[in-house]
BAMARKOL-464461 format. One record per residue: x, y, z of N, C-alpha, C in turn. Coordinates in steps of 0.02 Angstrom, whole numbers, padded with zeros to 5 digits, always signed. Atoms other than C-alpha are relative to their C-alpha. Example, Ala and Ser with C-alpha at 12.3 -4.5 7.8 and 13.67 -1.06 7.14 Angstrom:
// residues 2
+00045-00059+00000+00615-00225+00390+00045+00060+00000-00042-00059-00003+00684-00053+00357-00039+00055+00037
//
This chain:
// residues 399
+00042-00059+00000+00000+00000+00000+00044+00062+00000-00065-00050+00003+00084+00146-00054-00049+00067+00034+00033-00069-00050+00040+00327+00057+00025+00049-00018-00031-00042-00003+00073+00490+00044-00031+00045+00048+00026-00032-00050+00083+00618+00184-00018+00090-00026+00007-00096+00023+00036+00808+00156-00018+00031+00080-00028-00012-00055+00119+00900+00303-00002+00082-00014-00006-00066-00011+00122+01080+00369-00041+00045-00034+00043-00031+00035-00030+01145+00335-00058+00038+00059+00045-00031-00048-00191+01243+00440-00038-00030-00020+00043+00054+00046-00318+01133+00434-00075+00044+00042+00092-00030-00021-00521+01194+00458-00027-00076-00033+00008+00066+00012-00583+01000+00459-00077+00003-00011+00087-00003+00048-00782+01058+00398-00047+00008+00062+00033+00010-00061-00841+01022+00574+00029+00038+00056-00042-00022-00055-00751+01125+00711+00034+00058-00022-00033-00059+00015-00740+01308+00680+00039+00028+00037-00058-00024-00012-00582+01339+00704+00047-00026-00048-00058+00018+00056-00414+01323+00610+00060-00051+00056-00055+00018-00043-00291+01190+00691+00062-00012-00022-00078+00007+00061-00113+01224+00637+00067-00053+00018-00051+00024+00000+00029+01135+00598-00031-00083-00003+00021+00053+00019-00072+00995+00542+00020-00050-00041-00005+00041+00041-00042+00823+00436-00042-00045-00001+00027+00098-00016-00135+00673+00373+00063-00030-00062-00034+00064+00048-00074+00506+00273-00075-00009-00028+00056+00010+00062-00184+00486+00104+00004-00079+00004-00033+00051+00011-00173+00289+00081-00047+00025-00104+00023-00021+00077-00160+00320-00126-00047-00059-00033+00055+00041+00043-00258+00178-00170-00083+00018+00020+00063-00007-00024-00427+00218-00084-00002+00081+00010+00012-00076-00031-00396+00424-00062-00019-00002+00049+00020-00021-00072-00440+00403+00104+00066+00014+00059-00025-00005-00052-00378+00484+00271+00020-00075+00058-00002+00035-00021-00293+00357+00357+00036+00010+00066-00010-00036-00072-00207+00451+00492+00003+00073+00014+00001-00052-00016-00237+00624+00566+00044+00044+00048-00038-00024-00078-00116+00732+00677+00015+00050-00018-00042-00082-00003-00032+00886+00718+00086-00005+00025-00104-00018-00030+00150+00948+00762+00029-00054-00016-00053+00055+00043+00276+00822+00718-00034-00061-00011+00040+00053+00040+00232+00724+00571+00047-00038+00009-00057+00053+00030+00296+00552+00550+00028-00005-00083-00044-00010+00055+00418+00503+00409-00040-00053-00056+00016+00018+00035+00350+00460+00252+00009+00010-00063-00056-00012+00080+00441+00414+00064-00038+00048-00026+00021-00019+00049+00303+00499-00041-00022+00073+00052+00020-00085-00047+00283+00704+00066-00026+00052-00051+00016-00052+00042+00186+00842-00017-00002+00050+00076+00006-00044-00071+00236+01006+00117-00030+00056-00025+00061-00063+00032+00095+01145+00095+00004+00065+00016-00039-00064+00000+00194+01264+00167-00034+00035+00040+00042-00039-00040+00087+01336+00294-00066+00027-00018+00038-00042+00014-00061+01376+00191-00081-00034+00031+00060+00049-00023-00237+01319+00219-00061-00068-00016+00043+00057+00052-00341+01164+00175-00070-00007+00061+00059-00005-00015-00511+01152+00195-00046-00081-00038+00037+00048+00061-00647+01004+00141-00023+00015-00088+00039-00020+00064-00701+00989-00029-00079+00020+00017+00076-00009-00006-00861+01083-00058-00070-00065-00028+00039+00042+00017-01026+00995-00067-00054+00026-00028+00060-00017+00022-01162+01069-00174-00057-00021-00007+00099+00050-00006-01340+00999-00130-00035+00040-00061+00045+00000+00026-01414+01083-00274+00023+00046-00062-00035-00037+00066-01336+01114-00447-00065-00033-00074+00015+00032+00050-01422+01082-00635+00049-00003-00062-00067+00018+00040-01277+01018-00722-00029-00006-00105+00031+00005+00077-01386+01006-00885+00009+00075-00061+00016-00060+00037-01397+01200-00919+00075+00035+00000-00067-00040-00009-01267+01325-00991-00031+00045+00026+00030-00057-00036-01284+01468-00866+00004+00054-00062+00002-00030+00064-01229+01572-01021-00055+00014-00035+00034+00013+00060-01331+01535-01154-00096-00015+00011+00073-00011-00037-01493+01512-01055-00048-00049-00027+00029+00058+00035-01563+01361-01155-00033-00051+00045+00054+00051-00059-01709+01272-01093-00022-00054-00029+00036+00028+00030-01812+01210-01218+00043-00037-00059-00019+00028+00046-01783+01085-01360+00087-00033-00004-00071+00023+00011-01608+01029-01291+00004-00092-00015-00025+00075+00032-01537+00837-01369+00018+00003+00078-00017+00021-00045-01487+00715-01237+00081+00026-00020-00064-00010+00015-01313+00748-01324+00025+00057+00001+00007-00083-00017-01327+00927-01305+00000+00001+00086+00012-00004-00061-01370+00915-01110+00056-00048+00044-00047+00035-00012-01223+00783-01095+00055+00042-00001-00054-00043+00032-01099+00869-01170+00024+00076+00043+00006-00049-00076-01160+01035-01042+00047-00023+00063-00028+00015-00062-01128+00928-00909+00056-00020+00028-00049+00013-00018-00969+00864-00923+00056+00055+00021-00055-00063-00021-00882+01035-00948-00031+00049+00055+00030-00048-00067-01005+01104-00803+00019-00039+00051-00033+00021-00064-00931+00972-00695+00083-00005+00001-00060-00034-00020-00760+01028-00743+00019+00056+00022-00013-00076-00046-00784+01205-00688-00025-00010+00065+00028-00007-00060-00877+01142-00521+00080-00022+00047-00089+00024-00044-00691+01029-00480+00040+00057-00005-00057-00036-00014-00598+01182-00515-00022+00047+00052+00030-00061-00052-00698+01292-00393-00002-00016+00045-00036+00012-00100-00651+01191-00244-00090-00066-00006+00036+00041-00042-00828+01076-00251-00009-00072-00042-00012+00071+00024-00788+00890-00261-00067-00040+00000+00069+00038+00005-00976+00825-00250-00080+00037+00003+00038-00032-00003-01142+00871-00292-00071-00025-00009+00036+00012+00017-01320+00857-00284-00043+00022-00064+00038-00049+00061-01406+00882-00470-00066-00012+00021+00084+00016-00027-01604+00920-00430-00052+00008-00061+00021+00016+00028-01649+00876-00586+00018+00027-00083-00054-00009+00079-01578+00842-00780-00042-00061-00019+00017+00009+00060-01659+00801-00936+00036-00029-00010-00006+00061+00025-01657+00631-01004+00033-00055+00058-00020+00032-00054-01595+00570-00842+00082+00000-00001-00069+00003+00060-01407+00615-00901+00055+00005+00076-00055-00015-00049-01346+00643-00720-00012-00077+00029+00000+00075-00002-01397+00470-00682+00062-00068-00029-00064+00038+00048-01303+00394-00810+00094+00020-00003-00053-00014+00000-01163+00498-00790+00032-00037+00066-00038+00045-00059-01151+00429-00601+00012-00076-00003-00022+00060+00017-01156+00272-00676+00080-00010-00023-00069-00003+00033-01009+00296-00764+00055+00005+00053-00054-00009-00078-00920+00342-00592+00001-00024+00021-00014+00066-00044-00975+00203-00502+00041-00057-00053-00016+00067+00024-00907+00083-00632+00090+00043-00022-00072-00007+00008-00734+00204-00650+00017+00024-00044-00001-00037+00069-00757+00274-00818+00011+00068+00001+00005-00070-00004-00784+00441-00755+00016+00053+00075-00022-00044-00077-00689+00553-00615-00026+00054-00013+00027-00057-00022-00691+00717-00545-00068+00016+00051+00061-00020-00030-00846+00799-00466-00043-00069+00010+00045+00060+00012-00955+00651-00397-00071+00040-00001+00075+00000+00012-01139+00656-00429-00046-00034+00034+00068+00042-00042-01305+00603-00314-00054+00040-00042+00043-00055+00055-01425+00615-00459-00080+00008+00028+00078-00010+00008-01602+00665-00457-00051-00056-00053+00035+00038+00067-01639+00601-00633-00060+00062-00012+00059-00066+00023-01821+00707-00697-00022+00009+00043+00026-00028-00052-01895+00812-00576-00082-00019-00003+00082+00011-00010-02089+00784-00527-00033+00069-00011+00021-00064+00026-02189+00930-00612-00061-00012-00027+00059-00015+00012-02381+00961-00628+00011+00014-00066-00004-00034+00069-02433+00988-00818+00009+00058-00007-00003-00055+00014-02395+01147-00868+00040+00044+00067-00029-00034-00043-02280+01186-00704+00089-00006+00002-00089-00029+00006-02095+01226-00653+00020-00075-00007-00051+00059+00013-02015+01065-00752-00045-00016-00074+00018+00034+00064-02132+01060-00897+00037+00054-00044-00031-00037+00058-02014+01123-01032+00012-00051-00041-00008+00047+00045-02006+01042-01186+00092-00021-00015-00077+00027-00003-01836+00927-01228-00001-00052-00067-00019+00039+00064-01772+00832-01395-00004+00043-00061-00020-00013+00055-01723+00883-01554-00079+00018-00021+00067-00009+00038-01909+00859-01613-00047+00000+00065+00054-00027-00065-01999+00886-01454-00024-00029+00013+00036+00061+00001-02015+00718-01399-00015-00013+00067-00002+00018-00087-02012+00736-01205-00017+00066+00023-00019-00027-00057-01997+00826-01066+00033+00005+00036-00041+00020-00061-01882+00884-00930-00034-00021+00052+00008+00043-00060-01979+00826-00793-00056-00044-00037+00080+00050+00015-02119+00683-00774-00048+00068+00019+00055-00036+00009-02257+00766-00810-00051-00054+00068+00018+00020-00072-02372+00713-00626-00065+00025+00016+00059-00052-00031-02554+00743-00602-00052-00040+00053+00040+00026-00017-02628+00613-00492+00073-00030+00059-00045+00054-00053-02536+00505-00327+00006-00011-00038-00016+00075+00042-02545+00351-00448+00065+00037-00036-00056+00010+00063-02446+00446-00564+00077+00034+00014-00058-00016-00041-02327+00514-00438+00041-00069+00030-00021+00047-00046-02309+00359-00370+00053-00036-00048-00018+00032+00067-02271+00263-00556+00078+00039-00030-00075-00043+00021-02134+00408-00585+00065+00009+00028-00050+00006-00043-02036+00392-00437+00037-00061+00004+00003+00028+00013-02044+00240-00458+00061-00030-00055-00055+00011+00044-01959+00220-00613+00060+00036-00010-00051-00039-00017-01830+00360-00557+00056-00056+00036-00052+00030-00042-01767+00246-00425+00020-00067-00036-00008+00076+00028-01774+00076-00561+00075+00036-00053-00044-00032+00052-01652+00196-00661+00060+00016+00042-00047-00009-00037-01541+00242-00521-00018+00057+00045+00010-00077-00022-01602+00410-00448+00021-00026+00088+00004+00002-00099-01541+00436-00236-00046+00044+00024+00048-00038-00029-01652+00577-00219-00043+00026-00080+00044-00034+00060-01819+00650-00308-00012+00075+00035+00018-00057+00011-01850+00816-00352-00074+00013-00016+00092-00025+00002-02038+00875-00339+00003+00067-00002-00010-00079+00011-02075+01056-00405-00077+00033+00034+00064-00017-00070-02207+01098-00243-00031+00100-00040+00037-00064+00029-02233+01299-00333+00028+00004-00071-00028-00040+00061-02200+01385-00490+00051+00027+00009-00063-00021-00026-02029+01473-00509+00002+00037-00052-00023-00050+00051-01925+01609-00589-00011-00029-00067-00014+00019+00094-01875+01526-00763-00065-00021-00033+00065+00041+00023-02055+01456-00801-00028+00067-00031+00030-00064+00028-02148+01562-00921-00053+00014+00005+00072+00011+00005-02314+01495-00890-00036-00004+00084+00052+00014-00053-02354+01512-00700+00051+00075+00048-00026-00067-00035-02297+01647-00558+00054-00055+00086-00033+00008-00042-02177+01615-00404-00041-00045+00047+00016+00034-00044-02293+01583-00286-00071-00037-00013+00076+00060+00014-02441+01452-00376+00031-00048+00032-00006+00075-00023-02458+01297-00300-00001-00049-00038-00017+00030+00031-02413+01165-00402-00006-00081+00017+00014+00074-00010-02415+00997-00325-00041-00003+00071+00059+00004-00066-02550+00933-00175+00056-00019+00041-00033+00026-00058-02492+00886-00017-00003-00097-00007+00003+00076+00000-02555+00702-00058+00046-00015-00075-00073+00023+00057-02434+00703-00217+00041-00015+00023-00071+00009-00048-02289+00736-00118+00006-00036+00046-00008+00027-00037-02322+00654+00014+00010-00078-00021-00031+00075+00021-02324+00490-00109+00063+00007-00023-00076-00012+00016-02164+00539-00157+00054-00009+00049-00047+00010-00045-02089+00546+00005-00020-00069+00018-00009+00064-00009-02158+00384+00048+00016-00060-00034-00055+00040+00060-02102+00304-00098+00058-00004+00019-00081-00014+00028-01939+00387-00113+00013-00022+00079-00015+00019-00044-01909+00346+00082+00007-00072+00016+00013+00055-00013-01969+00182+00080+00073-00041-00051-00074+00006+00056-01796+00148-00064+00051+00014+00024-00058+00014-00036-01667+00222+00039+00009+00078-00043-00005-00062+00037-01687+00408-00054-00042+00067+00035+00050-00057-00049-01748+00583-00012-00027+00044-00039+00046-00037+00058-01839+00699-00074+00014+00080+00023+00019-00060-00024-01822+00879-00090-00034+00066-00046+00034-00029+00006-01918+01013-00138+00010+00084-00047+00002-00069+00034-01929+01173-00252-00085+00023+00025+00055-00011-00043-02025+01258-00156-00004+00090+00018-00020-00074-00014-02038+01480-00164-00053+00029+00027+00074-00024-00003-02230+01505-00127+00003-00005+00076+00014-00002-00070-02279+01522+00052-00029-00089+00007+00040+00053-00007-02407+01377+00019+00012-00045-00031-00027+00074-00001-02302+01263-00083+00042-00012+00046-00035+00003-00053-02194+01277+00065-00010-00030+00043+00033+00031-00041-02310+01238+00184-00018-00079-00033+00027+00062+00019-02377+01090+00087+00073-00048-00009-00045+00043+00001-02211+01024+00057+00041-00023+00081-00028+00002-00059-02145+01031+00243-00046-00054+00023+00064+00062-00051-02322+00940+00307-00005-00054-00039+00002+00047+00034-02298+00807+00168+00065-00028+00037-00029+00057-00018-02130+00755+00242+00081+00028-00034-00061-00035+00035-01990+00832+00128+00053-00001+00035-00071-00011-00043-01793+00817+00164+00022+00078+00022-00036-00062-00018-01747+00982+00119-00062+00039-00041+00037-00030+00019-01855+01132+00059+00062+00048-00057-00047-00009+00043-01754+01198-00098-00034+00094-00035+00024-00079+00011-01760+01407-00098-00033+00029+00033+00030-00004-00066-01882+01439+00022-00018+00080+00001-00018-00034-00010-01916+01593-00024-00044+00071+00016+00062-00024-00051-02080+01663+00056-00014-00024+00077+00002+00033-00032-02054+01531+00188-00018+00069+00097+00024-00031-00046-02178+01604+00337+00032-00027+00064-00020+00026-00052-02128+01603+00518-00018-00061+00054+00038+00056-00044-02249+01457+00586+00033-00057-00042-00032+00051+00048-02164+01354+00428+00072-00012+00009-00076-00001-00013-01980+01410+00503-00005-00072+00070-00007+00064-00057-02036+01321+00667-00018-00070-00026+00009+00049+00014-02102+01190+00591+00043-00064-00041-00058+00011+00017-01956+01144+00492+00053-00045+00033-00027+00023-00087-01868+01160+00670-00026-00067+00037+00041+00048-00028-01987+01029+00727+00016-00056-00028-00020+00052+00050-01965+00913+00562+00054-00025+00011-00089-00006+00030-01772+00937+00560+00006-00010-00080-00019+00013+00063-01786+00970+00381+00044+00068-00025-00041-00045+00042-01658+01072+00290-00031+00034-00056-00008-00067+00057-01651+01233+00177+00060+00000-00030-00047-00019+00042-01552+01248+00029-00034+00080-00051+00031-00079+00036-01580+01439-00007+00030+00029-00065-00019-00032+00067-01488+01466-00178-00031+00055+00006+00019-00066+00002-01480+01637-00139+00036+00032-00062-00026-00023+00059-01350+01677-00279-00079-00010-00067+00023+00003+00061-01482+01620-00415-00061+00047-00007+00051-00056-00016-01598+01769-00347+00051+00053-00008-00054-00070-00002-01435+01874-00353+00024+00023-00074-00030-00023+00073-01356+01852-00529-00063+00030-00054+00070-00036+00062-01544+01891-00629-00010+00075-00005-00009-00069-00019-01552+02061-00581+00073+00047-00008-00068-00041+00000-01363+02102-00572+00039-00003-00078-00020-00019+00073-01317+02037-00748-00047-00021-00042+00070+00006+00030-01495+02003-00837-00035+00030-00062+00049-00029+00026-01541+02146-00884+00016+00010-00075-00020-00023+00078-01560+02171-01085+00012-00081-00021-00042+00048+00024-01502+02006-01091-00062-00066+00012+00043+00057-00034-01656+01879-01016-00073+00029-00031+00085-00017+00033-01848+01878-01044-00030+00045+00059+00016-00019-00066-01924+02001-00946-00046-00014+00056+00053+00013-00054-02062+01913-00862+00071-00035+00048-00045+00026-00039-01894+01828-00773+00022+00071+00051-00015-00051-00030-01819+01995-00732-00053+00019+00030+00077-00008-00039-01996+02026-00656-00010-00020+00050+00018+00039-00032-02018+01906-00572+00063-00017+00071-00067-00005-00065-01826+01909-00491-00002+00078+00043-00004-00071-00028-01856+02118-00440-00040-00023+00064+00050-00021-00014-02013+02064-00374+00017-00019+00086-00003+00048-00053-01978+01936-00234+00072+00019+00031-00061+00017-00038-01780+01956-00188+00019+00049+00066-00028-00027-00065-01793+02071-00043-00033-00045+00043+00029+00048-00056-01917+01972+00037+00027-00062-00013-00025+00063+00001-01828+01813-00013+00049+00016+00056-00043+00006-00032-01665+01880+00073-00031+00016+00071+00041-00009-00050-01780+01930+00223+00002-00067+00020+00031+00053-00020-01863+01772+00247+00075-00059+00011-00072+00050-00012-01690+01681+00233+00034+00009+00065-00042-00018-00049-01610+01784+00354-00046-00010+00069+00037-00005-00063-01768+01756+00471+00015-00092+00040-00049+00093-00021-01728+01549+00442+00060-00017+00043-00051+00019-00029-01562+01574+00489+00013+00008+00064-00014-00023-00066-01568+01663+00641-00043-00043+00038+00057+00038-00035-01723+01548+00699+00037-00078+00014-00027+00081-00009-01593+01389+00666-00001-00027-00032+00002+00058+00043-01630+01300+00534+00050-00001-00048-00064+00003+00021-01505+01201+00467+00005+00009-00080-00012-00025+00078-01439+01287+00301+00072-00055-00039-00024+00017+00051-01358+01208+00163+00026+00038-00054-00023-00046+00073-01250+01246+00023-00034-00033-00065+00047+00018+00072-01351+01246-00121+00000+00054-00055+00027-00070+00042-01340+01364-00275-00050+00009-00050+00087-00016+00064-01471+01307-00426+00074+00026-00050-00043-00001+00060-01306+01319-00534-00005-00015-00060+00021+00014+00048-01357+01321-00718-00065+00062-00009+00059-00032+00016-01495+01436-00695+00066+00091-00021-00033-00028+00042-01457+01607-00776+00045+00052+00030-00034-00024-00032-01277+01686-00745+00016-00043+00048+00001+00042-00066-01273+01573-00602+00066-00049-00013-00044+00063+00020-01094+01487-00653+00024-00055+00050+00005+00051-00019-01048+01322-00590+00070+00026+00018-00054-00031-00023-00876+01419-00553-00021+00037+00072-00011-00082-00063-00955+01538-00393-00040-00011+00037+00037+00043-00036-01022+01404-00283+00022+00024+00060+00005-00037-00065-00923+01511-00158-00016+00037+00010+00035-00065-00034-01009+01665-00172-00070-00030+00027+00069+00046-00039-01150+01561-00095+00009+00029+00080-00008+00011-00069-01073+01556+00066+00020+00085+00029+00021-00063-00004-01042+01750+00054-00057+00043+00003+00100-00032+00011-01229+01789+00011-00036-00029+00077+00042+00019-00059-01273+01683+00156+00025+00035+00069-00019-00028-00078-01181+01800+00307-00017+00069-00025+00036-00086+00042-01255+01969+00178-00080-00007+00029+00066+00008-00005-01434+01898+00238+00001-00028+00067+00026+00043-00080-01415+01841+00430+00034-00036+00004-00034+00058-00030-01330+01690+00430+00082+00011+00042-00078-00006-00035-01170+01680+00556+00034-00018-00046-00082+00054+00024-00996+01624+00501-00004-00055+00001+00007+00081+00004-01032+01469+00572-00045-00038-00045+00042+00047+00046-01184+01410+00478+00019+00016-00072-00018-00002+00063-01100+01499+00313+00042-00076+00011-00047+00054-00016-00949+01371+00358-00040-00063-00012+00022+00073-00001-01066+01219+00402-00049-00020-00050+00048-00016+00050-01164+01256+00266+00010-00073-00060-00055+00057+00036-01043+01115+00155-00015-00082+00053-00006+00057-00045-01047+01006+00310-00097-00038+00010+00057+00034-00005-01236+01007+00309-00033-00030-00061+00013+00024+00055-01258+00971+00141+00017-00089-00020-00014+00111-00012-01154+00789+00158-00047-00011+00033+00033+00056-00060-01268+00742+00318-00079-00017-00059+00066-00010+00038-01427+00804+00193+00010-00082-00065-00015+00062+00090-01347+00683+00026+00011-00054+00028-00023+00079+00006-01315+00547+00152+00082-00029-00005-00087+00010+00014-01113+00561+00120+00038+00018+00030-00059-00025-00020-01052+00630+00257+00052-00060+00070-00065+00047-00026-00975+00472+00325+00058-00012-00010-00064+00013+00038-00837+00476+00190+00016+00067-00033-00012-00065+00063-00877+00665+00108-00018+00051+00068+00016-00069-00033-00883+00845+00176+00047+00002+00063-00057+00002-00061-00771+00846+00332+00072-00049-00010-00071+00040-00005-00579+00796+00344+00012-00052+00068-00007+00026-00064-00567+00670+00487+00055-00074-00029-00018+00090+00013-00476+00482+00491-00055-00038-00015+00033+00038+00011-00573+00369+00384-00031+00033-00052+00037-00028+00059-00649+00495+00253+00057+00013-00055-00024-00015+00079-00608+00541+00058+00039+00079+00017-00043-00064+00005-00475+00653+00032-00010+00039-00058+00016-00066+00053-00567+00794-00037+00017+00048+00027-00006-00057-00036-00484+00946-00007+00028+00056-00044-00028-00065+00018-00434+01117-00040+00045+00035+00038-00069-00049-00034-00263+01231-00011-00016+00083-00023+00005-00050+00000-00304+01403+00014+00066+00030+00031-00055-00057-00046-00183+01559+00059-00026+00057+00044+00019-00048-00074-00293+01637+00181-00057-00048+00036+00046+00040-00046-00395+01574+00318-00081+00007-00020+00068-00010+00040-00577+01533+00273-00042+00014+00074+00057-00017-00078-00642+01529+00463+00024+00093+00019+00016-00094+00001-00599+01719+00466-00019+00037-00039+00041-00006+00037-00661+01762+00313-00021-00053-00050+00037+00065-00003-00773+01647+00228+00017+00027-00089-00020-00026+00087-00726+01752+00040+00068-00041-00022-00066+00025+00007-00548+01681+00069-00005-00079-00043+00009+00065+00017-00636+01502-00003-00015+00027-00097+00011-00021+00062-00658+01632-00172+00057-00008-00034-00069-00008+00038-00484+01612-00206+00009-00046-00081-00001+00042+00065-00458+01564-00404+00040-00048-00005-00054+00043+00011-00304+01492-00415+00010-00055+00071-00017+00049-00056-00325+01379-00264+00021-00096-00029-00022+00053+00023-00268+01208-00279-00059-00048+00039+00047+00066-00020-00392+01051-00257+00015-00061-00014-00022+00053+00016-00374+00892-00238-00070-00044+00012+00060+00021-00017-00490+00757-00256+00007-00094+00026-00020+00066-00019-00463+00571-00190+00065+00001+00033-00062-00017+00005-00293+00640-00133+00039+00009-00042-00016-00007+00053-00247+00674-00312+00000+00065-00025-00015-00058-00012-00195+00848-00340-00071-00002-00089-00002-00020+00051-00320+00906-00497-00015+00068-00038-00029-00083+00023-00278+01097-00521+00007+00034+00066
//
């Protein structure tokens, strides 16, 4: 078994805000895993990478990217599976260079993030891992019905208007591979045909969804911006509530009560407005003026109330690049949230995907996903913006 040690470094281990210096582990190179942890004098080992005092941090964990879309180019409708493939591979090479080694997609046309994690479990395909969604669950005519194929032979999501046919769709999500389903509980920005806050799926939809998708060993979470798909998705059962971005104060406690998580993709309420304009449809720009003070409100009322936040950005949506997954964690201490829950924000996202036995925190016994920064991230949390940082992913340096 061959090892290598990586010595003299400040370590912020994902869990324990603070920085503890003069840190080392041992990678064992066949498995990337932590196999011993320590501080102050390292032992001696043939293969040494010395980091020179700077800082390493976990790899990020994004609970909520759509690896399908170019944030660019803004393309919804009529994309090829080979078109939405092709997206995703070079959108999950800009997510590894931005420091985040794993991610949740919450939903991709033709099922393409599915297949792609296929490809990873069998070795074909590194970098960024993937916990796919597969097609999102979407009422006729609501946030997921956009047309998809060359000749307009599908849909991005299952189209969902009855239990039975919630039940039948999840169903064949999880016979395909899916770990978690995506249910679209309101209407949303990018949709052309409904408003922010319609209600979109019943409480007895979702709720077959979660008992499905629970009953498999999967979770379910939620697009959810309306007050009352909010509510309906919280009292159905939901892992995480995805945006949240009317989310009333009897729905914060209740949450609290659940223990279900918020992934507030606050960036994808930030970039529409800031570079949009002239450039998008304006019922979007409309629709982003209309809602984002009270979104960042209602976020900042979550955070301070407790509930556990997640890093999540909705990467793919427009402007929104799969490169600036750390201005996430900046937007989230601009709206309420402490340092700390910006910080644990990564750490809550593994416990949310299920991965943080081996992902999201540096300890003995987990994947050596990490990042070398040159300034401390537990004193400022921007310091994780750094471009040229170096990442590694299995213990394998790749940029």
């Amino acid at each position: 078994m061959t090892q290598t040690l990586y010595k003299n470094f400040n370590l912020f281990d994902g869990e324990k805000i603070s920085i503890q210096k003069n840190s080392w582990f041992i990678v064992d190179d066949e498995s990337g895993e932590i196999i011993k942890l320590g501080f102050n004098n390292s032992p001696v080992v043939k293969k040494t990478v010395d980091l020179q005092g700077k800082y390493v941090m976990p790899g990020l964990v994004n609970a909520h990217t759509h690896i399908m879309i170019n944030p660019q180019t803004n393309k919804l409708n009529y994309l090829s599976e080979a078109e939405v493939t092709f997206t995703a591979l070079n959108n999950l090479k800009e997510l590894l260079q931005s420091g985040v080694t794993y991610v949740r997609d919450c939903g991709c046309a033709f099922d393409v993030d599915i297949k792609l994690r296929r490809l990873q479990e069998e070795g074909q395909l590194g970098g960024t891992e993937i916990l796919p969604s597969g097609r999102p669950m979407s009422m006729t005519g609501g946030h997921g019905d956009f047309t998809e194929g060359l000749d307009g032979e599908t849909t991005w999501g299952n189209l969902v208007d009855s239990s039975d046919e919630m039940r039948k769709a999840v169903r064949r999500e999880f016979k395909l591979g899916a770990k978690n389903i995506k249910v679209m509980a309101t209407g949303g920005v990018m949709s052309a045909t409904d408003q922010i806050d319609d209600t979109e799926l019943s409480v007895e939809e979702i709720r077959t969804a979660v008992e499905e998708a629970h009953s498999k060993h999967m979770t379910v979470a939620a697009h959810a911006e309306g007050a009352n798909g909010i509510h309906n998705a919280i009292v159905a059962g939901v892992d995480s509530v995805e945006h949240g971005s009317y989310i009333t104060d009897e729905d914060i406690d209740l949450m609290l009560e659940k223990n279900i998580y918020l992934s507030p993709t606050l960036i994808a309420a930030y970039t529409i407005p800031e570079y949009g304009e002239g450039k998008l449809p304006q019922y979007m720009l409309d629709k982003a003026k209309s809602f984002i003070k009270d979104f960042y409100a209602r976020i900042g009322a979550a955070a301070k109330a407790g509930v556990k936040l997640t890093l999540g950005t909705d990467a793919g949506t427009p402007f929104n690049g799969f490169k600036d997954t750390t201005k996430e964690l900046e937007l989230l201490t601009s709206v309420g949230a402490t340092k700390e829950q910006a910080l644990h924000a990564s750490w809550n996202s593994a416990k949310l995907l299920g991965i943080s036995d081996k992902y999201g925190s540096l300890k003995e016994g987990k994947v050596a996903d990490f990042l070398v920064l040159d300034n401390d991230p537990v004193s400022d949390v921007k310091a994780v913006q750094q471009a040229d940082k170096a990442v590694y992913k299995k213990g394998i340096k790749v940029f």
